[in-house]
C-alpha positions in Angstrom: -6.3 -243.0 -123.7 -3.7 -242.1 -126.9 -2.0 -238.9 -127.4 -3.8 -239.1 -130.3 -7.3 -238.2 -128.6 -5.9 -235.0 -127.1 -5.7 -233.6 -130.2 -8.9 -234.6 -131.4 -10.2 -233.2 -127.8 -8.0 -229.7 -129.3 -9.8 -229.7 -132.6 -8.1 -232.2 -134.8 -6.9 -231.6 -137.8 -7.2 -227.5 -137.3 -6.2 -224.3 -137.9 -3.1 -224.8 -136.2 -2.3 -228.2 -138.2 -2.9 -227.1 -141.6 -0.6 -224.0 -141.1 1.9 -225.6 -139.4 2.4 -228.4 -141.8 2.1 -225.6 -144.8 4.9 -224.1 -142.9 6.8 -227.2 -142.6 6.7 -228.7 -145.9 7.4 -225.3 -147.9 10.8 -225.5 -146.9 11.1 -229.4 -148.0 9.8 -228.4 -151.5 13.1 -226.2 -152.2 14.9 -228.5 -150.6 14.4 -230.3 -153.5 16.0 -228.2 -155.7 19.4 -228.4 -153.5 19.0 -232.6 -154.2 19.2 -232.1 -157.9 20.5 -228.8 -158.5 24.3 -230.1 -159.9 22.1 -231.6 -162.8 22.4 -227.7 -164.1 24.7 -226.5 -162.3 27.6 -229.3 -163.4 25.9 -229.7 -166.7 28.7 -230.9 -169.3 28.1 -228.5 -171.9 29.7 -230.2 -175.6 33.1 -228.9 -175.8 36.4 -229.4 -177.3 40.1 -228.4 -177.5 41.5 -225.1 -178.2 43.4 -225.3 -181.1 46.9 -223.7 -181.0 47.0 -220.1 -181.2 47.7 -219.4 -185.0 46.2 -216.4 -185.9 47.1 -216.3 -189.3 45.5 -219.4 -190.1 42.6 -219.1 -188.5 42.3 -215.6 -190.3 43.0 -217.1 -193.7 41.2 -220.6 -193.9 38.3 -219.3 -191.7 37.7 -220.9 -187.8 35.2 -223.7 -188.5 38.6 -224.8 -190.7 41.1 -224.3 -188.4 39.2 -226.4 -185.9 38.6 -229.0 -188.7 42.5 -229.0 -189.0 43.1 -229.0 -185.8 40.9 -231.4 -183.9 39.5 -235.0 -184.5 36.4 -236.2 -185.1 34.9 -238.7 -183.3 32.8 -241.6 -184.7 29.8 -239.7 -184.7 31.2 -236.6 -186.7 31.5 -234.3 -184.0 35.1 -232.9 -182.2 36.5 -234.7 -179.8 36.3 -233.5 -176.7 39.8 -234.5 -175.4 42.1 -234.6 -178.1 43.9 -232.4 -180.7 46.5 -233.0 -183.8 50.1 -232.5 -182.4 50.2 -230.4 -186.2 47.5 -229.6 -188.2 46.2 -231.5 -190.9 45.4 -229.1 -193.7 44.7 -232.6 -195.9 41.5 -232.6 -194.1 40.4 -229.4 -195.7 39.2 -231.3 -199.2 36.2 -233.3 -199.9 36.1 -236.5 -198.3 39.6 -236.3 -197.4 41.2 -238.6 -194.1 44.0 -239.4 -192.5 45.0 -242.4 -190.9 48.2 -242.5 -188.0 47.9 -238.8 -187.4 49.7 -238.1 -184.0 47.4 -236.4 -180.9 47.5 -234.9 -177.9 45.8 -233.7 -175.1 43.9 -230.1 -174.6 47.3 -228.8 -173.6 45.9 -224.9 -174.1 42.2 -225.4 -172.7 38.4 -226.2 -173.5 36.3 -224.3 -175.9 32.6 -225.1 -174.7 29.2 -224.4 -176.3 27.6 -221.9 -174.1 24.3 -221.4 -175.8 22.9 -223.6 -173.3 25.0 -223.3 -169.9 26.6 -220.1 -169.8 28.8 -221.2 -167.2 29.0 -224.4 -165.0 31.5 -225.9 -162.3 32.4 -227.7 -165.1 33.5 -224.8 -167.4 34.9 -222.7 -164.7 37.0 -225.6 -163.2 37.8 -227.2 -166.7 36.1 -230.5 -165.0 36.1 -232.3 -168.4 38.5 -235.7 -170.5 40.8 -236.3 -167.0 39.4 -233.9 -164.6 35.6 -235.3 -165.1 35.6 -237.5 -161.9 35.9 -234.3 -159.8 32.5 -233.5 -161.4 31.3 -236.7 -159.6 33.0 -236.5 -156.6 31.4 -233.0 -156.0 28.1 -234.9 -155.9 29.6 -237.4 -153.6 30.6 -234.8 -151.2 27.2 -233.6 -151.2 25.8 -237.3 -150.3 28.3 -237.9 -147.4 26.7 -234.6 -146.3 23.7 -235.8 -146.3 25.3 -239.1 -144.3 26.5 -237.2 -141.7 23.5 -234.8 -141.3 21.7 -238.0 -141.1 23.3 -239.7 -138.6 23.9 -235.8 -136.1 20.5 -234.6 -136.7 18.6 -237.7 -135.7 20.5 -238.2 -132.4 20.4 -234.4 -131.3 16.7 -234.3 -132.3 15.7 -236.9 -129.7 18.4 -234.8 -127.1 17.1 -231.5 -128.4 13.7 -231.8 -129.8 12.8 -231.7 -133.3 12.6 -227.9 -133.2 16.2 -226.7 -132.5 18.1 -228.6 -135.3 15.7 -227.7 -137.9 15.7 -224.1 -137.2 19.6 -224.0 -136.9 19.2 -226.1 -140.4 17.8 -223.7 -142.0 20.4 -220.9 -141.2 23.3 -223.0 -142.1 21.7 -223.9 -145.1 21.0 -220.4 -146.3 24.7 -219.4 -145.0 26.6 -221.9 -146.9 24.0 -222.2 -149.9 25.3 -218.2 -150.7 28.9 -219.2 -149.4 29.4 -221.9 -152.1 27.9 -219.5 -155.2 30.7 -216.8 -153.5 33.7 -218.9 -153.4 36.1 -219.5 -156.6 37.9 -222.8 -155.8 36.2 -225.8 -155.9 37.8 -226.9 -153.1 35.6 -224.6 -150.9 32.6 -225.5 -153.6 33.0 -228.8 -152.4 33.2 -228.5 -148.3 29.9 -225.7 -148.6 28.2 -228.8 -150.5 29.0 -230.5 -147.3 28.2 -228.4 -144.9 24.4 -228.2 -147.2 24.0 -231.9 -147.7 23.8 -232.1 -143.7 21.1 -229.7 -143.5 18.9 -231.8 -146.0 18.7 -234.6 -143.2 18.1 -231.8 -140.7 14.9 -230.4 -142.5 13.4 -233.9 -143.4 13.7 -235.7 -140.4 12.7 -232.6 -138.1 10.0 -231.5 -140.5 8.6 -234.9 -141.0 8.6 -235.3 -136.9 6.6 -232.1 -136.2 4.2 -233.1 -138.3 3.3 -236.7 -137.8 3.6 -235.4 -134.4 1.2 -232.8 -134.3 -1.1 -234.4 -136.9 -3.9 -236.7 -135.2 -4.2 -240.0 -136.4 -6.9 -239.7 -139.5 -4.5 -236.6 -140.8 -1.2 -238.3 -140.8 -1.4 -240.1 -144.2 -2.2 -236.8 -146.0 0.4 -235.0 -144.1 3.1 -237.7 -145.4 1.5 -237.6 -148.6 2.0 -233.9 -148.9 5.4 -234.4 -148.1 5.8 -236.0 -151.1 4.1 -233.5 -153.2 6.4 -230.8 -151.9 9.4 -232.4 -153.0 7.9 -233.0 -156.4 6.8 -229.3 -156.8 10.7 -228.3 -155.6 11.5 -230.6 -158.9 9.8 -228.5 -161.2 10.3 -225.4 -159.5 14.7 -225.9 -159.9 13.1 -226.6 -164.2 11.7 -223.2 -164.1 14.1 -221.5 -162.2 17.2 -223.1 -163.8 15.6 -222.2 -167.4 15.3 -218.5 -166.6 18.6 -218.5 -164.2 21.5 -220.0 -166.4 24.4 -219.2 -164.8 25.5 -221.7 -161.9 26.7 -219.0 -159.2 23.2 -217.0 -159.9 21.1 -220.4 -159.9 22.6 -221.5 -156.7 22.0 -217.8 -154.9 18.5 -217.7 -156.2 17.7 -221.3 -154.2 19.4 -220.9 -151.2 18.5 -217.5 -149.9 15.0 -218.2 -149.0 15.8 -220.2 -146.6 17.1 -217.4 -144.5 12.9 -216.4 -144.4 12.2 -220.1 -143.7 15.2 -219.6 -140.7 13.1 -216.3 -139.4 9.5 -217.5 -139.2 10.5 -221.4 -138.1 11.3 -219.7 -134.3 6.9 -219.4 -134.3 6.5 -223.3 -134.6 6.1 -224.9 -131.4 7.9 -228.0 -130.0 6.6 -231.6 -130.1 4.5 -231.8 -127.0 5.1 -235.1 -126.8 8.6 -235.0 -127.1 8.5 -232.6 -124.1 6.2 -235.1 -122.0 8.5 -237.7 -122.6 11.7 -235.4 -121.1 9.4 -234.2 -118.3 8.8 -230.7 -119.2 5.3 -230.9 -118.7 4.7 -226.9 -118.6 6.2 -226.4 -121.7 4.1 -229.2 -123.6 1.0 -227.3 -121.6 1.7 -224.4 -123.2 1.7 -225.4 -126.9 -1.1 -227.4 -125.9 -3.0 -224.4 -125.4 -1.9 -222.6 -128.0 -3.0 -225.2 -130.6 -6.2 -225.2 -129.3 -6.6 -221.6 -129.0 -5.5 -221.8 -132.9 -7.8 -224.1 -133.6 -11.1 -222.6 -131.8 -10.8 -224.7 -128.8 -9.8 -221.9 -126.2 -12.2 -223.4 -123.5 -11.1 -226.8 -123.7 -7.6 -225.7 -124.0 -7.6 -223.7 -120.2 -8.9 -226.3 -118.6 -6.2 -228.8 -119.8 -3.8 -229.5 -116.7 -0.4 -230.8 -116.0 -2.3 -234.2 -114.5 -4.8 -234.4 -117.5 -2.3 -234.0 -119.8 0.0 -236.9 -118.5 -2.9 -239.1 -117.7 -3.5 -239.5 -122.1 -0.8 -240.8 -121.9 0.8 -242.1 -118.4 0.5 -246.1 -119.4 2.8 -245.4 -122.3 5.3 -243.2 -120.4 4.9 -245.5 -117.2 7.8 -247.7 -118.4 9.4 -244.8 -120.7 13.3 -243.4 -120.9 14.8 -241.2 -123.5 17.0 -242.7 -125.9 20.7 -242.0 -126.0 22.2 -244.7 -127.9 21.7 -246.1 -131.3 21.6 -249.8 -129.9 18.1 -249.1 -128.5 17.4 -249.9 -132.3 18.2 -253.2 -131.9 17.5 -254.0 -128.2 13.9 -256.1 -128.4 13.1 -258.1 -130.8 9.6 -256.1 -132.2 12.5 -252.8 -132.4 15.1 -255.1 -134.4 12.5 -256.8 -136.8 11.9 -253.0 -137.7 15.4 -251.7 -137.4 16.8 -255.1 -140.1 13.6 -254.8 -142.7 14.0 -250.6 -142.8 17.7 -251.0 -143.9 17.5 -253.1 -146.6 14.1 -250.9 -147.6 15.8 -247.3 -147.4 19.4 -248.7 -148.7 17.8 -250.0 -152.1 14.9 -247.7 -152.8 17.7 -244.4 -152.4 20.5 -246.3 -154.9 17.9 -246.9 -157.4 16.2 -243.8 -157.1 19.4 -241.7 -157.5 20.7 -244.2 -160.1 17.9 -242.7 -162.3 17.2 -239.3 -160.9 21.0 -237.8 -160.7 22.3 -237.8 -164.4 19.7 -236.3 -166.7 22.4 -235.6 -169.7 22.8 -239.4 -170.3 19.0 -239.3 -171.8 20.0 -237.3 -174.7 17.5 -234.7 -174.4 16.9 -231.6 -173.0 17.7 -231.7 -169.4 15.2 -229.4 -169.0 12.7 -231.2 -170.4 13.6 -234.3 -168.5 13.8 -232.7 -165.3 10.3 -231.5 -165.7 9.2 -235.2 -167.1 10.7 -236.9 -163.5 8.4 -234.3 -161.5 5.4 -234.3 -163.4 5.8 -238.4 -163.5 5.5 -238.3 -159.6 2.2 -236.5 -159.1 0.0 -239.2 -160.6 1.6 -241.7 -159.2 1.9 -240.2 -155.6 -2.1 -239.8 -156.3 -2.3 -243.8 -156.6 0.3 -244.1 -153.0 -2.2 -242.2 -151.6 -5.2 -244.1 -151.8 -3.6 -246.9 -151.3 -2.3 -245.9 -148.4 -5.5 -244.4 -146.7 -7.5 -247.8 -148.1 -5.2 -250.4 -148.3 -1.9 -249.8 -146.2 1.2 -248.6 -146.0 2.5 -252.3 -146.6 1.2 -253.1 -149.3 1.6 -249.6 -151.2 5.2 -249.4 -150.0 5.9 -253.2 -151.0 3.9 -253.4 -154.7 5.9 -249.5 -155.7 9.5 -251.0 -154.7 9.2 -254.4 -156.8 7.0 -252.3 -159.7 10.2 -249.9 -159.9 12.7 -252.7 -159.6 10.8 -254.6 -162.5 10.8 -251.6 -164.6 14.7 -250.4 -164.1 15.6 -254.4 -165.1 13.2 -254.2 -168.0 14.6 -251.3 -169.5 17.8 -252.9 -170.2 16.2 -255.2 -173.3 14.8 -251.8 -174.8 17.1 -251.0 -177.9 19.5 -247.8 -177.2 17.9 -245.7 -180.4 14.6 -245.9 -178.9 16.0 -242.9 -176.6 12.4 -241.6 -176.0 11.3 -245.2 -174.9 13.7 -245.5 -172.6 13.5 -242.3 -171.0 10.1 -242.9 -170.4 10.0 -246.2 -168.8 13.1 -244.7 -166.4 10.5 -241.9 -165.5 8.0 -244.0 -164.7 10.2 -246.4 -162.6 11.4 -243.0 -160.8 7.8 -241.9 -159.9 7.8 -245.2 -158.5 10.4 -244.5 -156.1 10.0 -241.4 -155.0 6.5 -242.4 -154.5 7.7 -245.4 -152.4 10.3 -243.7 -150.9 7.7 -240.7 -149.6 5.6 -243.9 -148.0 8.3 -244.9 -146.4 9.1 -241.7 -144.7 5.8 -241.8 -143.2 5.4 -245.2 -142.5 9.1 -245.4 -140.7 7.6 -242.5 -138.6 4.7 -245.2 -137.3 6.6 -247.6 -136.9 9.0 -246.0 -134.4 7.7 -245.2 -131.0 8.4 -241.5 -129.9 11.6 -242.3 -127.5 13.4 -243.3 -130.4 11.7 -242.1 -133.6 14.0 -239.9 -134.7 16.7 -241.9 -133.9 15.4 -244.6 -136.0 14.5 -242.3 -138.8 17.8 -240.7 -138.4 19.6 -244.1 -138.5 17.3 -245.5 -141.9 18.0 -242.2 -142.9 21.9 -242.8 -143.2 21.2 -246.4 -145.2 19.5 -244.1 -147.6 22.8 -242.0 -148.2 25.2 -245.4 -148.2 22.7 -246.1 -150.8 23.1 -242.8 -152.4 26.6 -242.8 -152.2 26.9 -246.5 -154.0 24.4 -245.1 -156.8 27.4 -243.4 -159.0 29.6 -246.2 -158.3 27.4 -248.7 -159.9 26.8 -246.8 -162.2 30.5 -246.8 -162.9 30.1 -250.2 -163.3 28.5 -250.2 -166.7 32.0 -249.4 -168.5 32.4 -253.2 -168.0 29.0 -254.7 -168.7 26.2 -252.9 -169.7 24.2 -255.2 -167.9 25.6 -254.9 -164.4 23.7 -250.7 -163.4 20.1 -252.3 -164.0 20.4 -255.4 -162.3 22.4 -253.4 -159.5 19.8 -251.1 -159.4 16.7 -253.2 -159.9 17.1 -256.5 -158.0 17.8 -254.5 -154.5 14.7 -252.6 -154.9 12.4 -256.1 -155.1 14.5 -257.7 -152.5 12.9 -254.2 -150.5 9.7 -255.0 -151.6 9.6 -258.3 -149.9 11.1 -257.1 -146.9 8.0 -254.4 -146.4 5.9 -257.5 -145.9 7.5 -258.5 -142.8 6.5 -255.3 -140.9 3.4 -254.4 -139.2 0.6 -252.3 -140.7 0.1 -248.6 -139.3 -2.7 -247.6 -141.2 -5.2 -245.8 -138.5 -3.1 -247.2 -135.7 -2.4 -244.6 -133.0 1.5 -243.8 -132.5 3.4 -246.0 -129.9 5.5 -243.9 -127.6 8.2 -246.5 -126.2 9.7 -249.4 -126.5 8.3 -250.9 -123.8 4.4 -249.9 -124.9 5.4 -251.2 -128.8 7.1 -254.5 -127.2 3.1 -254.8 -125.4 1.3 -254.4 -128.3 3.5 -256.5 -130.4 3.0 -259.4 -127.9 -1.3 -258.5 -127.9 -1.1 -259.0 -131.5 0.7 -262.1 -131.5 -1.8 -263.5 -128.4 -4.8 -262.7 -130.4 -3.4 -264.0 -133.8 -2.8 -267.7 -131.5 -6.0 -267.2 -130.1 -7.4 -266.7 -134.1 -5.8 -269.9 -134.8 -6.8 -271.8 -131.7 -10.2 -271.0 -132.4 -10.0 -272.4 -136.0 -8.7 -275.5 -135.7 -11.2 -276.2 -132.4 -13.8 -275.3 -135.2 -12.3 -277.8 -137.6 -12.1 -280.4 -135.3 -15.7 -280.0 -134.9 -16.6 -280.1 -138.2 -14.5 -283.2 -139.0 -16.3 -284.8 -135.8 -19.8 -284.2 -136.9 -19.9 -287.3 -139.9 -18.2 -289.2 -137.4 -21.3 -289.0 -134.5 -23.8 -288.9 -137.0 -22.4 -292.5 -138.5 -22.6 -293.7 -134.9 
C-alpha cells in the first residue's frame, strides 16, 4: 500500500492539510514581492544634469531657462540625462533658436531627478544613472546568484535536514537581512543583504512546496500546487499596492520584509515530512506527527492505533531497497532518474530566462509601472484557472508543454508589432508572462512527482539552480538588443518551445501516487514499459489475425 493511503486512512485532505498549506503558501505570496521589488525600488526616475551653480542667472532668466541654457535636448525634446553645455548657451533662449557644434560634458556636479513619482530610489541615492547604470543591473544580478546558491544549499541540506529546518531558518534570515539592507547606506552592503535574501527565496519554495505535496494526499496535490501559484500572483499585486502607498525605497523594503519574522515564529508549529523521517529511520518521530494530523483532522481513534510496524508496512516495498541521497549524481545514476534530470533542465532553464526577460523591467513599457505591475498579476489568475483544469483533467504534460510553446510563440510574435503601438505590445508581453508563470507553477509541482522522496529535493533543488542560470542570462540577453533588435525575442522565445517539446518526453503524474526511491521509480518505469510491449504485442497478433481471415476464407 502507498503512503498516500495513510493519509486518506488520517482523513485526507483535512483540517490539518488546509491549515498547513494556508500556512505554507502565505509566506510564498510575499515572497513575491522580494522577486520584483527592485522594479520600484531601482526605478529610474527622468532626470538630468545639474547645471553649474550660477545663482545670478538662474535668479534673473528664471530656472526652467537656465536649464534650457544649460543642458541639451535630446531628440524627443526632453533634457538629456547625461550631458550638459561646457558654457551656457543663452542663444537658445529665443524662439526657434539652435545651435550646432556646441561643446558637452558630463554631470560633473550631480543629477537633478523628478521625484513626484519615486521619492527616493537606489538609483537616486547612489546616483546609479549615464555611467553608473549597470550597477543598477548588477544589484539584480546579485540578487539572482542569491537565489543560485540558495538553490543549490537548501536542496541538499533539506534531504540531510528535512524540509522543516531550512525553511524555518529561511525565514529568519530573510526577515534579518530584508531590514539590514533598508538600514545600510552603501550599496555595497545593499548588494551582499540582496544576497544573503535571494538565498532564502530557494529556501521557502523548495521547502514549502515539499511539505505540502508531502502532506497532501494524492487527489489534493494538484490544487495545492495550483495554489502555490495563486500565492505568488497575489504577492504581485500586493508589492502594487504597497509600493503605491509606500514610495520611498528604505520604507518599502522594511514594510515587506518584517513579516517574515511572524512567519519565522509560528513555522516552529509545522511538523516534519513523515516521510522524510521514515525514510532516515526515525520512525517515532514520523509516529508522532502522524497522530497529530489525525487528531487535527478528526481521526483521533485511527490515529492511536497507528504503530511503528503499520506505519512502515504502507510503505516497506518502497523503502525495502531505499538510501538517503547525499550526492547530486544520484540525479543521473539510472536511466528513468537521468531522462528526468536532462528534460527538467532544459524546461526550468528556458521557462525562468523568458519569464524574467518579461517580468523584471517594467519602465521599458512606457507606462505606469504601477499599472503594469498590477496588469502581469491580474494576467496570471485566469490563466492559472485554465493550468488548473488542465492539469486535474488532462495532465501535467500536456498543460506544462502547450503554456511553454504558447509563451514562446507569443514573445517571437511580438517582435513584428510596431513600437508606437506601446499598449499592444504590452499586452501581448502580459499575456505571454501569464503563460509562464502559469507554466512555470506546473512545473513546480509536476518536478515534485516526478522525483521520488530520497532525492526530491535534491532534484528540485538542482532544476531549481537551471532556473537562476536562466535568470541570470535574462539581463544579458537582454543586453543583446543594443546590436539587433531581433536577437531578445528570439533568445527568449525559441528556448521556451524547445521546453515545450522536451515536457513530452516525461511521464504523466496526474493521480499517480508519489514514488519514494530510485529503486521503486526504476520498477515502475520498467512495468510501464512491459505493459506498453505487451499493448503492442497484442496489436499486431490482432492484425495478423485480421489480415489472415480473407486469406482462409478464399481457401
Amino acid at each position: 500500500m502507498a503512503f498516500t493511503d495513510l493519509l486518506d486512512a488520517l482523513g485526507g485532505v483535512g483540517r490539518f492539510q488546509l491549515v498547513s498549506t494556508a500556512l505554507l503558501l502565505l509566506p510564498c505570496s510575499l515572497l513575491a514581492c522580494h522577486n520584483f521589488l527592485q522594479n520600484f525600488t531601482a526605478a529610474a526616475p527622468p532626470h538630468h544634469c545639474q547645471s553649474p551653480a550660477n545663482r545670478t542667472a538662474a535668479a534673473v532668466y528664471g530656472s526652467e531657462a537656465w536649464l534650457r541654457a544649460t543642458v541639451p535636448l535630446d531628440p524627443l525634446g526632453v533634457p538629456e540625462p547625461c550631458r550638459r553645455f561646457t558654457r551656457p548657451q543663452w542663444a537658445l533662449l529665443s524662439p526657434n533658436a539652435s545651435v550646432h557644434g556646441a561643446a558637452t560634458e558630463g554631470c560633473k556636479d550631480g543629477w537633478v531627478y523628478n521625484r513626484s513619482v519615486f521619492p527616493s530610489t537606489i538609483v537616486t541615492e547612489w546616483d546609479l544613472v549615464c555611467e553608473a547604470r549597470t550597477l543598477r543591473d548588477l544589484a539584480q544580478s546579485v540578487y539572482m546568484a542569491g537565489v543560485l546558491a540558495g538553490a543549490a544549499v537548501f536542496g541538499s541540506l533539506a534531504d540531510r535536514l528535512g524540509r522543516k529546518a531550512p525553511l524555518v531558518w529561511s525565514y529568519l534570515q530573510l526577515a534579518v537581512s530584508g531590514a539590514a539592507t533598508a538600514y545600510f547606506g552603501s550599496f555595497g552592503a545593499y548588494c551582499f543583504c540582496r544576497f544573503l535574501m535571494g538565498m532564502t527565496f530557494s529556501g521557502i519554495i523548495l521547502n514549502s512546496l515539499s511539505l505540502v505535496v508531502e502532506w497532501m494526499p494524492t487527489r489534493g496535490r494538484t490544487v495545492a500546487g495550483i495554489l502555490l501559484g495563486y500565492s505568488f500572483t497575489s504577492g504581485q499585486l500586493i508589492l502594487a499596492g504597497v509600493a503605491y502607498v509606500i514610495r520611498p525605497w528604505r520604507w518599502l523594503q522594511f514594510a515587506v520584509s518584517v513579516p517574515f519574522l511572524v512567519f519565522f515564529f509560528y513555522s516552529w508549529w509545522l511538523p516534519e515530512s513523515s516521510r522524510w523521517l521514515l525514510l532516515h529511520g526515525k520512525s517515532q518521530v514520523a509516529l508522532k506527527n502522524l497522530r497529530k494530523v489525525a487528531a487535527m483532522n478528526g481521526r483521533k481513534e485511527e490515529g492511536e492505533r497507528l504503530t511503528k510496524e503499520v506505519v512502515s508496512s504502507y510503505i516497506q516495498s518502497e523503502f525495502a531497497s531505499g538510501r538517503p541521497s547525499n550526492s547530486v549524481l544520484d540525479l543521473f545514476r539510472t536511466p528513468a532518474i537521468r531522462k528526468v534530470t536532462c528534460c527538467l533542465m532544459v524546461v526550468w532553464f528556458s521557462n525562468s530566462l523568458a519569464y524574467y526577460g518579461l517580468a523584471m523591467d517594467l519602465q521599458k513599457f512606457g507606462l505606469s509601472v504601477y499599472l503594469v505591475q498590477v496588469l502581469f498579476g491580474v494576467i496570471d489568475i485566469p490563466a492559472m484557472l485554465v493550468a488548473t483544469t488542465t492539469m486535474i483533467y488532462v495532465g501535467r504534460r500536456a498543460t506544462v508543454a502547450s503554456f511553454l510553446i504558447l509563451a514562446g510563440l507569443m514573445v517571437i510574435s511580438n517582435m513584428f508589432v510596431p513600437e508606437d503601438m506601446q499598449s499592444l505590445r504590452t499586452a501581448q508581453a502580459a499575456l505571454g508572462k501569464g503563460c509562464l508563470a502559469s507554466s512555470f507553477i506546473c512545473v513546480y509541482l509536476f518536478t515534485g512527482e516526478l522525483y521520488p522522496t530520497e532525492i526530491r529535493q535534491m532534484g528540485m533543488g538542482f532544476a531549481s539552480v537551471n532556473a537562476r542560470l536562466g535568470g541570470l542570462a535574462a539581463p544579458l540577453l537582454t543586453m543583446l538588443g543594443e546590436f539587433s533588435a531581433v536577437l531578445p525575442p528570439v533568445g527568449f522565445g525559441a528556448p521556451s518551445i524547445l521546453a515545450g517539446l522536451a515536457v513530452c518526453f516525461l511521464a504523466e503524474t496526474r493521480d499517480v501516487p508519489l514514488v519514494e526511491t530510485i529503486e521503486a521509480m526504476e520498477r515502475r518505469v520498467k512495468e510501464r514499459l512491459s505493459r506498453k510491449d505487451a499493448e503492442e504485442k497484442g496489436e499486431e497478433v490482432s492484425l495478423q489475425q485480421l489480415g489472415a481471415s480473407p486469406l482462409k476464407e478464399t481457401i
